[in-house]
Structures are given as structure tokens and as C-alpha cells.
TORZAFI-647309 format. One line per 4 residues: for each residue x negated, y, z negated of N, C-alpha, C, CB. Coordinates in nm, 3 decimals. Last residue first. Glycine has a CB too. Layout:
N
X/Y/Z/X/Y/Z/X/Y/Z/X/Y/Z ~ ...
//
This chain:
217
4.169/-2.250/-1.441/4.105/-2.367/-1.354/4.254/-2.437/-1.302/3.988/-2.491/-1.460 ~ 4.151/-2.090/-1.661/4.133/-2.276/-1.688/4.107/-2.328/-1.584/4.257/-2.367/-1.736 ~ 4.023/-1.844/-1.659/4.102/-1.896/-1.634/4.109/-1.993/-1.716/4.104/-1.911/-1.533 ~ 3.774/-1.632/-1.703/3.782/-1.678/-1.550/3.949/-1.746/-1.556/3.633/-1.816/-1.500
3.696/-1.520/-1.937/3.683/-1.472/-1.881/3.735/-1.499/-1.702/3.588/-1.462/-1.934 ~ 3.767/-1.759/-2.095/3.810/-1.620/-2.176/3.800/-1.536/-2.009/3.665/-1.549/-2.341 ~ 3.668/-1.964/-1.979/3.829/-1.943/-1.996/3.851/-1.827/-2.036/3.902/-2.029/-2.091 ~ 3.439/-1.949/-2.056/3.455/-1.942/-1.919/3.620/-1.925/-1.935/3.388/-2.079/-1.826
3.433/-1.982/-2.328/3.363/-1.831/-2.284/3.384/-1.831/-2.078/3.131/-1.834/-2.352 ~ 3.542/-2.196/-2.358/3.611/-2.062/-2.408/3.522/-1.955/-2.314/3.593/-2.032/-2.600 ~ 3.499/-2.475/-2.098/3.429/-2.398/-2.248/3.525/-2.265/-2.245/3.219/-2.344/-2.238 ~ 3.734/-2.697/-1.974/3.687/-2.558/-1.918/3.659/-2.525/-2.112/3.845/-2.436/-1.795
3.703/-3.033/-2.068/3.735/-2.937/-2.095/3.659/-2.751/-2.009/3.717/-2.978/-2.235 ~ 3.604/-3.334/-2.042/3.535/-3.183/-2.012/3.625/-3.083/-1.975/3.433/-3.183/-1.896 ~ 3.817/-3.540/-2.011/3.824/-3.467/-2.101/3.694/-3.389/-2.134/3.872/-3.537/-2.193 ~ 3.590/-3.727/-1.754/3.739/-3.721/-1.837/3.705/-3.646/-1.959/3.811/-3.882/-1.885
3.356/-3.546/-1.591/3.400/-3.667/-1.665/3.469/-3.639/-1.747/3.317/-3.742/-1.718 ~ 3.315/-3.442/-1.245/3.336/-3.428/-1.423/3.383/-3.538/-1.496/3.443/-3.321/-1.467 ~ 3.281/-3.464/-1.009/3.242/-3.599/-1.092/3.213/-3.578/-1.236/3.112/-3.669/-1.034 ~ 3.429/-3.246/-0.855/3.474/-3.398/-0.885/3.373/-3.471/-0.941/3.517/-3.477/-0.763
3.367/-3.000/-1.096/3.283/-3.076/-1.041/3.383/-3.178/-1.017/3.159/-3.109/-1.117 ~ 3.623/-2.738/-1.082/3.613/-2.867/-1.163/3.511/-2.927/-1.046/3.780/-2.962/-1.200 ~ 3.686/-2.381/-1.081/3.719/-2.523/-1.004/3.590/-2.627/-1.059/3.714/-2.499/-0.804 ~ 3.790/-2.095/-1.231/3.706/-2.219/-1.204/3.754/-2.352/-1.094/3.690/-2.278/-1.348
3.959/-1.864/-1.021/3.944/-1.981/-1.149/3.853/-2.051/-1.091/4.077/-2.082/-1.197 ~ 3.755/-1.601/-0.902/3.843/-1.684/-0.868/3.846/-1.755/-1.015/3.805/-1.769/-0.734 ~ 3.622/-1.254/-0.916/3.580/-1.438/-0.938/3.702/-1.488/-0.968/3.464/-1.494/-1.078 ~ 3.551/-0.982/-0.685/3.651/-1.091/-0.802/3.645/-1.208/-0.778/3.806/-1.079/-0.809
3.403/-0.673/-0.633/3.372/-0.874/-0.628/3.516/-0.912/-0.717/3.171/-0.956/-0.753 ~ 3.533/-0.429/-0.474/3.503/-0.487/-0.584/3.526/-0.618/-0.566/3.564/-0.438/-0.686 ~ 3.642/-0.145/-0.320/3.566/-0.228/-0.320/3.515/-0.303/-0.446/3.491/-0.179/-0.261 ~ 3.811/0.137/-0.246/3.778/0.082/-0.330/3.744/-0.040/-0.300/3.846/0.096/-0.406
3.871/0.350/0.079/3.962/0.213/-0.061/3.850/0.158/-0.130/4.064/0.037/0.016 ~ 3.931/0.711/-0.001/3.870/0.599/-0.023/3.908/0.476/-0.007/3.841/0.601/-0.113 ~ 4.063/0.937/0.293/4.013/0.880/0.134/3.919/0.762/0.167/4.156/0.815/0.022 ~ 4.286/1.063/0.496/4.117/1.044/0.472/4.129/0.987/0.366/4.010/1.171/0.457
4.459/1.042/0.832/4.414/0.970/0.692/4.266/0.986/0.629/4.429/0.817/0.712 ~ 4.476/1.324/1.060/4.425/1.229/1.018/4.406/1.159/0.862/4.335/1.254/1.067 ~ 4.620/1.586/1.192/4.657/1.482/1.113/4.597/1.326/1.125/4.791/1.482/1.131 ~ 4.307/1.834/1.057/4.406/1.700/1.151/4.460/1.620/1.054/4.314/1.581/1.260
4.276/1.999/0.862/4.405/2.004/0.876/4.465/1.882/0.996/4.433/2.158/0.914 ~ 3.985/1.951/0.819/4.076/1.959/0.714/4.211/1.935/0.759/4.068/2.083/0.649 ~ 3.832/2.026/1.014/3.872/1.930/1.011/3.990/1.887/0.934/3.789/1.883/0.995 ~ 3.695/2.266/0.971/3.770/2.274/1.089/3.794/2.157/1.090/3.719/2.324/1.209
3.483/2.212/0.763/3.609/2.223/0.744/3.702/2.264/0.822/3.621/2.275/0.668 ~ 3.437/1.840/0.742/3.405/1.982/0.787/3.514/2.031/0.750/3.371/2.015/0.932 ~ 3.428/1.621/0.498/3.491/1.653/0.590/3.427/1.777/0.631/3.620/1.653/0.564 ~ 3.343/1.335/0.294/3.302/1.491/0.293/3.343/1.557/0.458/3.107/1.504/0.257
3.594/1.144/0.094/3.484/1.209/0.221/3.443/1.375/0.196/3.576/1.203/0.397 ~ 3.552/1.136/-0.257/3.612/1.133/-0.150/3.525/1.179/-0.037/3.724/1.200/-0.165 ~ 3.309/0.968/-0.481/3.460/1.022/-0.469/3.465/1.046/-0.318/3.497/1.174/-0.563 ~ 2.953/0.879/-0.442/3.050/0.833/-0.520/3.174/0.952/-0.474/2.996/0.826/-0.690
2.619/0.707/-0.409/2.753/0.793/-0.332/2.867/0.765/-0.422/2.800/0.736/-0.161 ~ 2.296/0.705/-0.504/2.438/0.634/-0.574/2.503/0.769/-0.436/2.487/0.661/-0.827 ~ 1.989/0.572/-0.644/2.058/0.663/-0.491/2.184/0.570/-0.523/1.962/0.640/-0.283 ~ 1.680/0.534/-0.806/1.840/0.485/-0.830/1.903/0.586/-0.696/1.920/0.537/-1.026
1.344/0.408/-0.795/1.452/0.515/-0.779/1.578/0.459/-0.727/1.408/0.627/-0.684 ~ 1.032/0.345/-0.978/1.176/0.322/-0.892/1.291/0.451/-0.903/1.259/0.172/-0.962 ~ 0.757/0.249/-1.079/0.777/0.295/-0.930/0.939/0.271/-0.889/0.669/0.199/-0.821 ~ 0.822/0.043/-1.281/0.744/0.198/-1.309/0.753/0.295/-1.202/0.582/0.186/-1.330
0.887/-0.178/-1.406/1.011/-0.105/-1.367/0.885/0.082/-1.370/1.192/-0.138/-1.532 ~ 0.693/-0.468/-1.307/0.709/-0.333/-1.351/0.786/-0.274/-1.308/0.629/-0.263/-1.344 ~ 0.765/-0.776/-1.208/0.738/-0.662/-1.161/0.750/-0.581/-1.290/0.823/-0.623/-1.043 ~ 0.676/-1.105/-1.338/0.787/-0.984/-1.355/0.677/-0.865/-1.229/0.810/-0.909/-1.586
0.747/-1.434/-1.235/0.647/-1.364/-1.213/0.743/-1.197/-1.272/0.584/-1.393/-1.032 ~ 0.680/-1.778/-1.322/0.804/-1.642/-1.291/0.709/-1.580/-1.314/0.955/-1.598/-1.381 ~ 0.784/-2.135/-1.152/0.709/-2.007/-1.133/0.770/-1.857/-1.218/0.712/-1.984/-0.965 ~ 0.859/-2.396/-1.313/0.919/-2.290/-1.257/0.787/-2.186/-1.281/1.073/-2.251/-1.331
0.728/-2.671/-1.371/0.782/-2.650/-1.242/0.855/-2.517/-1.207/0.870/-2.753/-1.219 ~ 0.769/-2.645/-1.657/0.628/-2.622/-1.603/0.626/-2.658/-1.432/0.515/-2.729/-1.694 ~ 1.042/-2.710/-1.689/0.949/-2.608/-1.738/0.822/-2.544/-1.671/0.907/-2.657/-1.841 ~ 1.033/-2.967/-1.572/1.112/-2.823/-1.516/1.077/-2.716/-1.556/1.246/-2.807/-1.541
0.903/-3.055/-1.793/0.881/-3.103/-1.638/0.952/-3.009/-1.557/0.937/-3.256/-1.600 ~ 1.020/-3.011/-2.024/0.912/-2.990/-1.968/0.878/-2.996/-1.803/0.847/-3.067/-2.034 ~ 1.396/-2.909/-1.939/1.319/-3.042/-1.964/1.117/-2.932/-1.946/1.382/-3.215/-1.782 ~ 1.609/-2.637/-2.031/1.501/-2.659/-1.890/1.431/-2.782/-1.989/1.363/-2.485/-1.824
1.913/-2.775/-2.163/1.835/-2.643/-2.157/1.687/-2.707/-2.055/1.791/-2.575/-2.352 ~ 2.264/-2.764/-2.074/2.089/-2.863/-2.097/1.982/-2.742/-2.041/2.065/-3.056/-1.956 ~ 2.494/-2.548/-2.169/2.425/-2.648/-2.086/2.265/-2.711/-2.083/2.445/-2.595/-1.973 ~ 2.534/-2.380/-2.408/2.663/-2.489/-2.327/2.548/-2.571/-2.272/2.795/-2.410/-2.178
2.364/-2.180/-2.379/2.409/-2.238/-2.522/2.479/-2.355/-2.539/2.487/-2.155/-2.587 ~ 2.366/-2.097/-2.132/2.257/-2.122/-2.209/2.256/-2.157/-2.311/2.195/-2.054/-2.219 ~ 2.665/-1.949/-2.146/2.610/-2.065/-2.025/2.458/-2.127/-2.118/2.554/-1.961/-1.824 ~ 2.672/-1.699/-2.216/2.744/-1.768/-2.273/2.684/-1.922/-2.279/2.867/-1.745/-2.213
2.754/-1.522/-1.946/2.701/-1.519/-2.063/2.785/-1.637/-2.123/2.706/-1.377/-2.132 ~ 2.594/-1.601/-1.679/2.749/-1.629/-1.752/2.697/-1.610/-1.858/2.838/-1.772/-1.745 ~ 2.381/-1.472/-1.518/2.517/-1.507/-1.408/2.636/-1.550/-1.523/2.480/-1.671/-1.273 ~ 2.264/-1.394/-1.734/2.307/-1.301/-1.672/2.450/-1.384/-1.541/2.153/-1.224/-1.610
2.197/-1.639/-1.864/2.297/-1.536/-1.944/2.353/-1.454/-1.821/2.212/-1.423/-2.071 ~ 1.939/-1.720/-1.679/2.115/-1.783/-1.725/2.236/-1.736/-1.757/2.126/-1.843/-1.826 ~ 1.780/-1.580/-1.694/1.825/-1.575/-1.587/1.994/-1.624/-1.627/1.730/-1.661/-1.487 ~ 1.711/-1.545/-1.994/1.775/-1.406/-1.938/1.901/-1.461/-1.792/1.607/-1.282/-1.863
1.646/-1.814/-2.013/1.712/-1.767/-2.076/1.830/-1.636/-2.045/1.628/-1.756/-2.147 ~ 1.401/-1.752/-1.841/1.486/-1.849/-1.812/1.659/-1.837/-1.904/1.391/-1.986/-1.849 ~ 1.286/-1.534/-2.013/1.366/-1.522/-1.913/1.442/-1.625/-1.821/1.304/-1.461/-1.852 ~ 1.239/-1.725/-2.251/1.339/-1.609/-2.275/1.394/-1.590/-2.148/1.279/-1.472/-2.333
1.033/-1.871/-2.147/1.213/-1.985/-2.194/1.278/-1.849/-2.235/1.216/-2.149/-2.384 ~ 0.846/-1.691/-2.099/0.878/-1.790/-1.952/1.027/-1.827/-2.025/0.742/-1.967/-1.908 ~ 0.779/-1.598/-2.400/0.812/-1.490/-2.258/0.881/-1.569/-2.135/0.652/-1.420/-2.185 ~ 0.681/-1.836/-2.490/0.804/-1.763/-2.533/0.857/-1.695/-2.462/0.797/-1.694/-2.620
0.507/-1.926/-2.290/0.546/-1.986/-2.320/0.699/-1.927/-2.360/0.461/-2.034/-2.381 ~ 0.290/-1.724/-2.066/0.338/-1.717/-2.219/0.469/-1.799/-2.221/0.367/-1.552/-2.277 ~ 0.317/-1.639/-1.819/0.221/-1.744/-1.819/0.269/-1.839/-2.015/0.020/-1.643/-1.796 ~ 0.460/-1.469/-1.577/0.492/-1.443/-1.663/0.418/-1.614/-1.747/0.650/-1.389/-1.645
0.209/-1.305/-1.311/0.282/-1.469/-1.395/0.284/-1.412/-1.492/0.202/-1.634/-1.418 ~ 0.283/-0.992/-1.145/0.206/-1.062/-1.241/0.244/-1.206/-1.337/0.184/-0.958/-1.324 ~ 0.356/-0.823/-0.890/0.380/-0.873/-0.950/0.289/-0.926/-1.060/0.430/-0.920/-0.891 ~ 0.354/-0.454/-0.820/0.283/-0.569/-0.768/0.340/-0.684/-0.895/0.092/-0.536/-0.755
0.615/-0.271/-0.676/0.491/-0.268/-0.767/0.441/-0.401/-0.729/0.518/-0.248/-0.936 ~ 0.877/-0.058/-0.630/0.802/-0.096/-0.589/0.689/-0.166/-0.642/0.791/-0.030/-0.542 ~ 1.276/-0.070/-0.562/1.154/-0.062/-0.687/1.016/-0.115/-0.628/1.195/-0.172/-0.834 ~ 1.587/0.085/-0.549/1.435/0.031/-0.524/1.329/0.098/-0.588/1.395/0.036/-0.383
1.896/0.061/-0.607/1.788/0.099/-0.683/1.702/0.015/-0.556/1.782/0.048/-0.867 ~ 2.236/0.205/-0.566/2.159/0.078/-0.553/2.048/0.158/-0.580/2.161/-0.017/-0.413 ~ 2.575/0.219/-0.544/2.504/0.231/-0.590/2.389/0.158/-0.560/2.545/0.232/-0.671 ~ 2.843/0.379/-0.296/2.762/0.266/-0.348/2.669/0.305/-0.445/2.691/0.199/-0.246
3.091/0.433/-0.066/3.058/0.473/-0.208/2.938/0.317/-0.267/3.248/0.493/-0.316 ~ 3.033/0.528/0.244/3.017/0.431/0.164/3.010/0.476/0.025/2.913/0.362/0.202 ~ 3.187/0.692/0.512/3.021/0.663/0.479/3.116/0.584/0.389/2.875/0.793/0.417 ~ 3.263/0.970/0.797/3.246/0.848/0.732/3.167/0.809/0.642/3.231/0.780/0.795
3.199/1.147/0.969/3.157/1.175/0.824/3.186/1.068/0.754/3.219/1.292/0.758 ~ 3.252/1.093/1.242/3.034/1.096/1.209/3.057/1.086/1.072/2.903/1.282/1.253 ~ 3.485/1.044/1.261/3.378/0.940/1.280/3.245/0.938/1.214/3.348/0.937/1.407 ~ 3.691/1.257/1.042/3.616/1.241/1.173/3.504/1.166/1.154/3.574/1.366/1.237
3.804/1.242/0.814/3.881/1.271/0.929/3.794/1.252/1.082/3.933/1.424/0.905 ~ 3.695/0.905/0.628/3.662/1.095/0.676/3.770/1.106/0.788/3.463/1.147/0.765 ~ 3.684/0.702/0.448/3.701/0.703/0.524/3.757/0.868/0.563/3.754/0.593/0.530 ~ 3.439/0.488/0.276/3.511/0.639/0.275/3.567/0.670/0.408/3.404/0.763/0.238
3.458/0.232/0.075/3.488/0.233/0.172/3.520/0.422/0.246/3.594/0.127/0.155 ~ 3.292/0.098/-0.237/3.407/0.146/-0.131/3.355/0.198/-0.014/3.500/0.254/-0.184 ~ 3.092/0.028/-0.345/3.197/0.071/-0.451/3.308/0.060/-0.368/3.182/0.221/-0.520 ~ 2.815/-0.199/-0.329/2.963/-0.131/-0.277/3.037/-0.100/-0.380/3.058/-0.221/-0.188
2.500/-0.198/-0.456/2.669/-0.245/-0.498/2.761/-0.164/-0.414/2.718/-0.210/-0.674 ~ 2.157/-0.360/-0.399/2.293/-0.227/-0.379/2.437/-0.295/-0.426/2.320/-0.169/-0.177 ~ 1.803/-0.332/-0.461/1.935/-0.384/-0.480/2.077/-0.292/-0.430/1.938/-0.409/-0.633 ~ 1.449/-0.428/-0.338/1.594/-0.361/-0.331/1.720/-0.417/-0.397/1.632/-0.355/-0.194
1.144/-0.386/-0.364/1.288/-0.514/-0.427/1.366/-0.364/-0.398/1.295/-0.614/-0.662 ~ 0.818/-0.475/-0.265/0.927/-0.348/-0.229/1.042/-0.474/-0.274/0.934/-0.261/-0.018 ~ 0.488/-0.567/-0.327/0.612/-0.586/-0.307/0.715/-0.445/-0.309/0.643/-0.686/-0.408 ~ 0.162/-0.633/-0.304/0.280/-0.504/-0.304/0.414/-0.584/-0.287/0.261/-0.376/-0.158
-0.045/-0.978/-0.348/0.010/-0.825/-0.259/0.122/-0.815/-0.311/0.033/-0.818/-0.083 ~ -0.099/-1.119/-0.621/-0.137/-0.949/-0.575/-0.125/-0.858/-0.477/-0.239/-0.926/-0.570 ~ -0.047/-1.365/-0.551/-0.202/-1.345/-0.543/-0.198/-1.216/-0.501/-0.291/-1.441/-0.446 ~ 0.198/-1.358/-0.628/0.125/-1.401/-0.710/0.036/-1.381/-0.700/0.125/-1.482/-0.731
0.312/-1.298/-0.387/0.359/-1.240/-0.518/0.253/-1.261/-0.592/0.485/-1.297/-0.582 ~ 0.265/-1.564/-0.273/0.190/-1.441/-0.206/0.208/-1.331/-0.309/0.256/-1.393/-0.051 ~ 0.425/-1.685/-0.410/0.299/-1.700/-0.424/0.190/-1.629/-0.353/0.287/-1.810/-0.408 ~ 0.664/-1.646/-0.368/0.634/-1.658/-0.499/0.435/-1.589/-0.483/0.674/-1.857/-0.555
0.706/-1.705/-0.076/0.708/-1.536/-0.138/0.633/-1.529/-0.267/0.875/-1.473/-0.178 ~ 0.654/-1.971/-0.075/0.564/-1.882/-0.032/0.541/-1.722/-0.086/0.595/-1.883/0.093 ~ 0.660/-2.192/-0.324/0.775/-2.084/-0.248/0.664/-1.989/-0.197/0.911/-1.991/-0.365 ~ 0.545/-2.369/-0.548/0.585/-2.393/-0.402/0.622/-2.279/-0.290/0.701/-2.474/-0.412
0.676/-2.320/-0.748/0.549/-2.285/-0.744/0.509/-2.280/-0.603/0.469/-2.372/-0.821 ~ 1.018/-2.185/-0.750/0.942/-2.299/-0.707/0.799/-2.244/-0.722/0.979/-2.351/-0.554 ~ 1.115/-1.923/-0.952/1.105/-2.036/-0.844/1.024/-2.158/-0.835/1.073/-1.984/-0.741 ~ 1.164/-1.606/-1.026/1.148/-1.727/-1.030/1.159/-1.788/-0.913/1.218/-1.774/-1.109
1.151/-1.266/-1.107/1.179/-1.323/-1.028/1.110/-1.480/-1.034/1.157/-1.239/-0.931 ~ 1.190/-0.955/-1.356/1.174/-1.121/-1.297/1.213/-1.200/-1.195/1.216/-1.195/-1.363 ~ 1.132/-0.652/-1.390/1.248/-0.762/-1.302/1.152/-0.880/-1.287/1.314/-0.701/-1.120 ~ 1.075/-0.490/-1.768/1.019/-0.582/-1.615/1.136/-0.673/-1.535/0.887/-0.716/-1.663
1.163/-0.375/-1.974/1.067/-0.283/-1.900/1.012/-0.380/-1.719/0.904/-0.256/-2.039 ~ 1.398/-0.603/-2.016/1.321/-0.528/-2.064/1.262/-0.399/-1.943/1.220/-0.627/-2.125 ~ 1.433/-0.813/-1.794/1.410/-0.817/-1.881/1.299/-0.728/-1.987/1.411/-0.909/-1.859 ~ 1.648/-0.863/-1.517/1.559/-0.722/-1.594/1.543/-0.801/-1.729/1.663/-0.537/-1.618
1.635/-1.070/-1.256/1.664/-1.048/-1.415/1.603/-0.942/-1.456/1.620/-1.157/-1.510 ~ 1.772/-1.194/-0.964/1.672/-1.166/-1.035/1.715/-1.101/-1.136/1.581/-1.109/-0.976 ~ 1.755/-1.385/-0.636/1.816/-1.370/-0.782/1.748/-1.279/-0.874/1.817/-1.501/-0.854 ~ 1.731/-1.316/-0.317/1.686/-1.400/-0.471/1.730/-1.324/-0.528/1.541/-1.434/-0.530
1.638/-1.286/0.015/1.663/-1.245/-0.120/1.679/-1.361/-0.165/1.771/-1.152/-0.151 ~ 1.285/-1.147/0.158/1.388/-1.255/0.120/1.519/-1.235/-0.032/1.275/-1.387/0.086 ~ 1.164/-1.021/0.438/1.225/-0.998/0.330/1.326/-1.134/0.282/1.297/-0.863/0.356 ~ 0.866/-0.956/0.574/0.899/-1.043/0.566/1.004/-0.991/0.438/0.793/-1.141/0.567
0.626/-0.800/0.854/0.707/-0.790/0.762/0.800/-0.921/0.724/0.775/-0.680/0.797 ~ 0.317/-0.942/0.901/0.428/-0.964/0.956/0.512/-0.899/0.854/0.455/-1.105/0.990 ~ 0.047/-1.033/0.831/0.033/-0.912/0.895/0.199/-0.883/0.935/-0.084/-0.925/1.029 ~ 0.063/-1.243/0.656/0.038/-1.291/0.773/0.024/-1.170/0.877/0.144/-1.389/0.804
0.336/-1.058/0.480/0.264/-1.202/0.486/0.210/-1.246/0.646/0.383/-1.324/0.431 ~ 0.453/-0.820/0.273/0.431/-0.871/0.379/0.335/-0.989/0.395/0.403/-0.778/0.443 ~ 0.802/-0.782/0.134/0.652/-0.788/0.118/0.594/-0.842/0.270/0.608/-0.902/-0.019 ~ 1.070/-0.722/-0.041/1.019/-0.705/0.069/0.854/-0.732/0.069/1.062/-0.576/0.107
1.400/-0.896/-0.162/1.242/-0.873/-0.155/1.139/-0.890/-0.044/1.193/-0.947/-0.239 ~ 1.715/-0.826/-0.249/1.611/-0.871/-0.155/1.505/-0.758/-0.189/1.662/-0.879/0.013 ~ 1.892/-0.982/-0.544/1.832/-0.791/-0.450/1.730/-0.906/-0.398/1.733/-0.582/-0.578 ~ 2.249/-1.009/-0.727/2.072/-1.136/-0.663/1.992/-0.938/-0.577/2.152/-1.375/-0.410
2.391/-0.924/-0.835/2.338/-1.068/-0.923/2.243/-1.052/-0.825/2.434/-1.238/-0.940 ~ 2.363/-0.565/-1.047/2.356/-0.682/-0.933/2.312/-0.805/-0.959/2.277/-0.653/-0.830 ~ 2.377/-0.504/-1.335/2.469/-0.567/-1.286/2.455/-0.635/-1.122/2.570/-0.475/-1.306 ~ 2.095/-0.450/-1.413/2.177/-0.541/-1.461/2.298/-0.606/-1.405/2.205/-0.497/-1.552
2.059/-0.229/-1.170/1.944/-0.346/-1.172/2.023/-0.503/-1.272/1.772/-0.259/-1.277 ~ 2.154/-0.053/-1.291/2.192/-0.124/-1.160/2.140/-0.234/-1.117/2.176/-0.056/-1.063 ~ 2.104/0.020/-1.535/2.265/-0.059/-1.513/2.240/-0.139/-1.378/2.423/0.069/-1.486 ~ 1.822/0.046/-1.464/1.843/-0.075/-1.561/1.995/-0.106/-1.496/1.836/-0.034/-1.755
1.894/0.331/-1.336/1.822/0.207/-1.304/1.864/0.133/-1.336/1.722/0.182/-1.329 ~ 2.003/0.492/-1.616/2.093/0.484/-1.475/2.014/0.347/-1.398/2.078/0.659/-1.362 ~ 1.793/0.477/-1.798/1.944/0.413/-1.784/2.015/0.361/-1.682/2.026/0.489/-1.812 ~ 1.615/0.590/-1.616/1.566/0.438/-1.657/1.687/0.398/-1.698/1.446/0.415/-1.777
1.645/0.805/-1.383/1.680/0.812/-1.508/1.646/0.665/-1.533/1.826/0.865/-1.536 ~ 1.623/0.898/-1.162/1.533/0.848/-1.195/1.543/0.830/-1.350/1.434/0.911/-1.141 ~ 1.870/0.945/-0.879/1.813/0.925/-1.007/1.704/0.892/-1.053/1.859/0.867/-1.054 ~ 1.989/1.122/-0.619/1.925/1.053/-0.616/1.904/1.074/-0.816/1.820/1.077/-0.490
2.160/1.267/-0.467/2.234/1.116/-0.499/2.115/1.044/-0.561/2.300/1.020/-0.347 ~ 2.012/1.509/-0.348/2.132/1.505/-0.461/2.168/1.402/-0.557/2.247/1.515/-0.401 ~ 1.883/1.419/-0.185/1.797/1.401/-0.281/1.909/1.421/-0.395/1.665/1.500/-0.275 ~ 1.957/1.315/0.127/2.032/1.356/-0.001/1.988/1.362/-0.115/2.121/1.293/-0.024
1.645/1.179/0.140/1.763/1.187/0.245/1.831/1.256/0.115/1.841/1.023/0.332 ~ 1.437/1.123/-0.059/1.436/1.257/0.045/1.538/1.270/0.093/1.352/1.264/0.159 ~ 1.378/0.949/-0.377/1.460/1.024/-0.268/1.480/1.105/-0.198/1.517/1.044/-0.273 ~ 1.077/0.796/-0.372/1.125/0.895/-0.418/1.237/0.930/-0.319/1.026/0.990/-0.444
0.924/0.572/-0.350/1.061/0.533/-0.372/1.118/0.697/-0.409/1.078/0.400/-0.510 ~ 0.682/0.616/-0.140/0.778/0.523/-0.125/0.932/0.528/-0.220/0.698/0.402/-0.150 ~ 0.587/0.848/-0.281/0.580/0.864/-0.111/0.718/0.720/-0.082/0.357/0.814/-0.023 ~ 0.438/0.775/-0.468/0.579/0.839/-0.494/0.618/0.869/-0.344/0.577/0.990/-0.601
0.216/0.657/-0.414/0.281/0.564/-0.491/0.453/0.598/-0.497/0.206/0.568/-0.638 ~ 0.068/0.765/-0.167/0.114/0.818/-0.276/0.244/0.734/-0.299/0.129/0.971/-0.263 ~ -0.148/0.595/0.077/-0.052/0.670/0.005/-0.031/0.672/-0.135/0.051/0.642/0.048 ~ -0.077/0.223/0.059/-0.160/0.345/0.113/-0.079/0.413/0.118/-0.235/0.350/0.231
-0.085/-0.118/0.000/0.000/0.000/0.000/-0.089/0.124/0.000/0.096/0.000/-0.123
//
């Protein structure tokens, strides 16, 4: 990476929409489940996404020891992680003003093995909680052999910037009066009821903390 470290994540387009607040970050960074990762390999740009965990001051990312990204990660080249959330949909009186209510963060830095024993079963830990809280207390926790088969590596939350759009179009104002529809519609994930492994075994019950939150199923 060449240049000024702030050359990459600082906001120029609408600098308005732009944050650097570590609150504002973190939410976004907490609530997306998975952000693609950019790095390069072989002289070639290359982006993959994956899952990933804030834990603390650092995003974790796991895997296979195996996994190329991992491990180009690993031997110290740059990485670029993106994340974004749709809020909605804006819809302007005229074509060009159109756009998107969203939130999303990029973050730039180099990775480092998370190598520490306590530090590796917390964010395994983290990874879990975050897709269900709850889940890591319910289900078979990582065997040695799985243990020492997962790669994790954190980034530094030190190089990032938050860019959010949010309420109604932005129209000209020789536009104002066509009769054209403007606003928002709103955008949002919703998780279905559970649905049952066919090879659950008689009387596995849906756990509370998935019923509280999803159904029965």
C-alpha cells in the first residue's frame, strides 16, 4: 500500500455522509453478518466475502489454514474489508436523483494470527454469538482437532470510515411540482421460522432463545 494511509478510507464523495466516530463504526461493523475482503494475490485484484466479528478494537476473520485469502492475510499483505446495509430504496422525481438509504464501513490494515489460546475460543465464541445469541451455550463447543484447524487472524479497527444515506430524495427544485411519486420504501432482512434438520432426533425441541426470537417452527 503506497501513499497516505488516509488517502484510502477517508470520505471525499459527500464528505457530509461521512463518520469516523468508533461508535458509529463498531454498530456497523456489529450488525452486518458477513463484508467482503479485498486484497491482492499474484499481482491480480482479488475480493472474497466472509463472515466476520468485531471483537473489541479488532475484526476477525477465520477459516481454514488452508484458504488462500487466509494465508496471504497471514504473510502481511494489506487488506481493504468492506461492509454495507440497505436501509431502502429512494425514489426521486427524476432518474439521475435516485439513490439508496444505506449504511456501511471500510476498513483498511494488515492482519495478524490471533495465536493465544483464550483470545482464539473467545472469538470463536464471538463468531457464534453473533449469528445467535445464545447458540454457544446450546451447541458442541469446537473439539481440539477443530481447534487447532481454525485459522483467525484480527485486523485493527485503526484505518476506517463509516458513509451512511439516510430520509427522502433529494430533488431539484424545478422538479418539485411533476406529477411524479417520490419517497422511500424501506428495506429490511426478516428471518423466517425455524425449520427442523430432517435428521433431528425425536423430542429436540426448538431452544427458548430461538423461539423467543424466530417462532417454533
Amino acid at each position: 500500500m503506497t501513499g497516505r494511509v488516509e488517502d484510502f478510507f477517508e470520505v471525499r464523495r459527500h464528505a457530509e455522509r461521512g463518520s469516523y466516530e468508533r461508535s458509529v463504526i463498531d454498530a456497523v461493523l456489529d450488525e452486518a453478518m458477513y463484508c467482503t475482503v479485498g486484497f491482492v494475490d499474484d499481482d491480480r485484484p482479488v475480493v472474497i466475502p466472509t463472515i466476520h466479528v468485531r471483537v473489541g478494537d479488532t475484526v476477525v476473520l477465520h477459516g481454514s489454514p488452508a484458504s488462500r485469502m487466509l494465508r496471504i492475510l497471514k504473510g502481511g499483505a494489506p487488506c481493504a474489508i468492506a461492509v454495507t446495509l440497505l436501509d431502502g430504496l429512494v425514489l426521486a422525481r427524476s432518474v439521475f436523483n435516485h439513490s439508496m438509504n444505506y449504511r456501511s464501513v471500510v476498513l483498511f490494515g494488515t492482519a495478524t494470527p490471533i495465536d493465544d489460546p483464550e483470545r482464539k475460543l473467545e472469538a470463536m465464541r464471538g463468531f457464534t454469538e453473533k449469528i445467535l445469541p445464545g447458540r454457544w451455550g446450546d451447541a458442541r463447543v469446537p473439539s481440539e482437532k477443530e481447534f487447532r484447524g481454525t485459522l483467525m487472524l484480527g485486523i485493527p479497527i485503526d484505518a476506517a470510515s463509516a458513509k451512511m444515506r439516510s430520509g427522502p430524495p433529494s430533488d431539484e427544485p424545478e422538479d418539485l411540482t411533476l406529477p411524479v411519486w417520490a419517497g422511500v420504501i424501506p428495506l429490511r432482512t426478516v428471518a423466517g421460522a425455524p425449520v427442523p434438520s430432517p435428521d433431528l432426533p425425536p423430542g429436540v425441541e426448538v431452544p427458548d432463545y430461538l423461539r423467543r426470537q424466530f417462532g417454533d417452527g
